[in-house]
Each structure stands twice: as C-alpha cells, then as structure tokens.
LOMAR-975308 format. One record per residue (C-alpha): x, y, z; residue in three letters. Coordinates in nm, 4 decimals, always signed. Layout:
<pts>
{X: X | Y: Y | Z: Z | code: ALA}
...
</pts>
This chain:
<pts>
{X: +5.9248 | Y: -0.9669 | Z: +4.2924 | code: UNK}
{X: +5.5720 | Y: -1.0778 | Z: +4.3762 | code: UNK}
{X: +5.5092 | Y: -0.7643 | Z: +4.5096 | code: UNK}
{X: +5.6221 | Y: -0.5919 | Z: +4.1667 | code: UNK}
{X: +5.3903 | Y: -0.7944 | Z: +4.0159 | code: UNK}
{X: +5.1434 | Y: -0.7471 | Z: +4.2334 | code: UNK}
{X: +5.1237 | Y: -0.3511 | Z: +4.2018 | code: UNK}
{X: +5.1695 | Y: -0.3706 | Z: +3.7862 | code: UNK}
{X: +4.8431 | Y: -0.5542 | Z: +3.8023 | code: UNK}
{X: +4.6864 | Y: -0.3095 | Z: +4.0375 | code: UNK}
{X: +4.7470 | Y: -0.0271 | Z: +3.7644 | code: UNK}
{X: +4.6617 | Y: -0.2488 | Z: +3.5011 | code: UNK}
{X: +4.4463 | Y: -0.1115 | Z: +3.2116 | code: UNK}
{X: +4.1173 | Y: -0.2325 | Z: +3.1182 | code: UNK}
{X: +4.0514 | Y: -0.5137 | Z: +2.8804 | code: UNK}
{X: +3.8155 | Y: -0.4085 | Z: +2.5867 | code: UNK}
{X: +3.5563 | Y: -0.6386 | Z: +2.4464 | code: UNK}
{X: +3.6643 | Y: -0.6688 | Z: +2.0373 | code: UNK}
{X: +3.3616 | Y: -0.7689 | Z: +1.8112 | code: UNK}
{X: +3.3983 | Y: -1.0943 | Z: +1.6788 | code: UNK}
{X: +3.2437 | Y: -1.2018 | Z: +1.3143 | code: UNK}
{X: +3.3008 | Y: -1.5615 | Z: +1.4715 | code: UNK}
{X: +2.9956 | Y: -1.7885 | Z: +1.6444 | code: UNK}
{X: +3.1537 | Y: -1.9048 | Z: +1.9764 | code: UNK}
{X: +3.5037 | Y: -1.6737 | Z: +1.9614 | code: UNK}
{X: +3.5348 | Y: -1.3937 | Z: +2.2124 | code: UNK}
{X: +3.7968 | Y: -1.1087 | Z: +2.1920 | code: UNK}
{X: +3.9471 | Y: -0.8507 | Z: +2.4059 | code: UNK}
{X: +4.2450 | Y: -0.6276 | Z: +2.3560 | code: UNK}
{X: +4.4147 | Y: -0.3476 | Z: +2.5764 | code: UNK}
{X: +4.7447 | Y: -0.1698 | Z: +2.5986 | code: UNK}
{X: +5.0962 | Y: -0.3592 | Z: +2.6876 | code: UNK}
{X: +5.4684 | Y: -0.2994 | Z: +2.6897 | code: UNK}
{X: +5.4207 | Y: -0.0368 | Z: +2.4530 | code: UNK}
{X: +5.2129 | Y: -0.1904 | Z: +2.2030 | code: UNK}
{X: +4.8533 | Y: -0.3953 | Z: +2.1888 | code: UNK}
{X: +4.7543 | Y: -0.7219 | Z: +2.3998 | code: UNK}
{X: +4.4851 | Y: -0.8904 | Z: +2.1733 | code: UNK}
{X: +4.3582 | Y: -1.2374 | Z: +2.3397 | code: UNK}
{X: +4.1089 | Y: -1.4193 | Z: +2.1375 | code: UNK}
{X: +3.9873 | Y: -1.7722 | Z: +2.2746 | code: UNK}
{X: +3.7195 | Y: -2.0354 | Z: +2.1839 | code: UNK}
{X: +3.5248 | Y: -2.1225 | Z: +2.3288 | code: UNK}
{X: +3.3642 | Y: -1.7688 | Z: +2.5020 | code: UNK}
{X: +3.3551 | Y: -1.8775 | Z: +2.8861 | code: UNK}
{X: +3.7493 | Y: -1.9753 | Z: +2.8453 | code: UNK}
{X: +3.8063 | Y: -1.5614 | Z: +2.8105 | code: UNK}
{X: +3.7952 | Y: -1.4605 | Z: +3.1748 | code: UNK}
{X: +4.0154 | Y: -1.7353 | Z: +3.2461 | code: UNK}
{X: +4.2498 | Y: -1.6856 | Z: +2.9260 | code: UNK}
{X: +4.2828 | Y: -1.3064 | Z: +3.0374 | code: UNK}
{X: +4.3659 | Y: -1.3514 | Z: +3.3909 | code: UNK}
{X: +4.6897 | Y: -1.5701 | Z: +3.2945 | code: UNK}
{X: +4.7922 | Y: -1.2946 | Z: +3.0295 | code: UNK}
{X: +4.8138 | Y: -1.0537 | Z: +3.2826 | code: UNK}
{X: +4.9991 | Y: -1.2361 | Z: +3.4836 | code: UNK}
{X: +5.2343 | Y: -1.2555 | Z: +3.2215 | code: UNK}
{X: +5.2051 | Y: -0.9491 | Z: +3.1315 | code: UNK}
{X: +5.2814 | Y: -0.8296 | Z: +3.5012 | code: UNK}
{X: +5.6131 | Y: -1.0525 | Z: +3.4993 | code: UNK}
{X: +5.7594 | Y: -0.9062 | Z: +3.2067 | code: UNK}
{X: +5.7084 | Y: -0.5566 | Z: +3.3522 | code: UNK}
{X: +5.8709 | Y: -0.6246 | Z: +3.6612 | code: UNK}
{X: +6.1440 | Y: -0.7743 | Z: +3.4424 | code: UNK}
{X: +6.2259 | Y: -0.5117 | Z: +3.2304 | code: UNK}
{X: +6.1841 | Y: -0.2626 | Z: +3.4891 | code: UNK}
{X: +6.5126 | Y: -0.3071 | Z: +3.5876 | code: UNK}
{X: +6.6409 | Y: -0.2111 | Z: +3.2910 | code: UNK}
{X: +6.4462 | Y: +0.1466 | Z: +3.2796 | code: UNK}
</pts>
C-alpha cells in the first residue's frame, strides 16, 4: 500500500498559491478526487507543512478507492 501511495504522490498535481485578503493567512488549492483541495492555514510558514500532510491524505484515499475503480 505504501507503494500506492507513494506513486499517487509522484503524479500529484501542483498546489496553487490562492490570494488571500487576510494579514498572516496563506492559501493554496489544486485538484483532488474529482473535485478541489483548498488548504488555508494561519499562520503563513505552517502552509508547507499543512500541505505536505494533505497529500498524504490525499494519497491514502486514492489508493483506497482505487480498488473500487
């Protein structure tokens, strides 16, 4: 399963910066399962971080419902 996860993340799409009106609150936003992954965090150096551990999520649930395709 690691290795599923492993290659969905290899073939992941880019995150894309989302302008925030908000002092301190960063945004990104990119395609997943069919729909669109929006991670906003405060405060700004937390969204590396933040967006690392949704694609690992991210990457689990594919595997996961890739058995079902």
């Amino acid at each position: 399963m690691m290795e599923e996860q492993q290659g969905a993340m290899e073939r992941t799409p880019a995150w894309k910066p989302v302008v925030s009106s908000e002092h301190g609150v960063s945004c990104a936003e990119r395609p997943a399962l069919g729909t669109l992954a929006r991670v906003v965090v405060w405060p700004t150096p937390e969204l590396a971080p933040a967006l690392d551990a949704v694609d690992r999520h991210i990457a689990a649930l594919e595997a996961q419902a890739s058995r079902f395709r």
